[in-house]
C-alpha positions in Angstrom: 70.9 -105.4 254.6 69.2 -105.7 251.4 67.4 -103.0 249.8 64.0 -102.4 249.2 61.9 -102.1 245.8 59.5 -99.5 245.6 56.7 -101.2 245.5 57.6 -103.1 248.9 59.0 -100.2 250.5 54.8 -98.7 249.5 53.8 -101.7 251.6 56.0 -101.4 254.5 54.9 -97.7 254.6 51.5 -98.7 254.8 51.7 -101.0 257.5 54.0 -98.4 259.5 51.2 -95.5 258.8 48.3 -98.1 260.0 50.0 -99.1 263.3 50.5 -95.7 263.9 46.7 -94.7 263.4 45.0 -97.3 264.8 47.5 -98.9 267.4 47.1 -102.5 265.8 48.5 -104.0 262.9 46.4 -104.2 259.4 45.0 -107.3 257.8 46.2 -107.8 254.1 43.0 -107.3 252.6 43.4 -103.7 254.3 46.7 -103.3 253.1 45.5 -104.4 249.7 43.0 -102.0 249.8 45.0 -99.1 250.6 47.2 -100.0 247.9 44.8 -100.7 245.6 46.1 -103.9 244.4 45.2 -107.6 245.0 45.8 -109.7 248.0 48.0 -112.3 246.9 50.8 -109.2 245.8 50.4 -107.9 249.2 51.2 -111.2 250.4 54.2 -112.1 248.8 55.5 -108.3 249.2 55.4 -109.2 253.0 57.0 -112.5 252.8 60.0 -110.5 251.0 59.8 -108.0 253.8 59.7 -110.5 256.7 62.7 -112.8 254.4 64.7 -109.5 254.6 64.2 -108.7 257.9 61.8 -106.1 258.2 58.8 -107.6 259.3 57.4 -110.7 261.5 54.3 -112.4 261.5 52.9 -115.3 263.0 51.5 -117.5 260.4 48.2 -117.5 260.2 47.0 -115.6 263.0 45.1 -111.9 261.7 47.2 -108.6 263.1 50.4 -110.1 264.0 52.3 -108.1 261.9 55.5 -106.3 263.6 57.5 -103.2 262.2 61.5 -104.5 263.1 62.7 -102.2 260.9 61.7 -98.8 259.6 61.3 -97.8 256.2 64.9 -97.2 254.4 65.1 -93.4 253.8 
């Protein structure tokens, strides 16, 4: 399993703590927001995530976003 960077474990976090709050999965303009960064960083932070495993999405459908594995510890 390849490892995490910060900055993408921050994301991951994010969209674990979100699920967890709200029972549905965040857009990436929330993410972005929570973050405080821009959405196309988001975006190819969660393309990483989902390339290594951690994440799935369906492409272009809002909310799709699945946790497959938790954050490293």
């Amino acid at each position: 399993m390849k490892k995490l960077t910060i900055k993408q474990k921050k994301v991951l976090e994010v969209i674990e703590w979100f699920i967890e709050h709200n029972g549905y999965s965040p857009t990436i303009r929330e993410i972005a927001e929570l973050l405080d960064s821009d959405t196309h960083a988001v975006f190819e932070k969660m393309l990483i995530l989902e390339e290594k495993g951690y994440i799935s999405t369906k492409n272009g459908k809002a909310r799709t976003i699945k946790i497959l594995k938790d954050v490293e510890e």
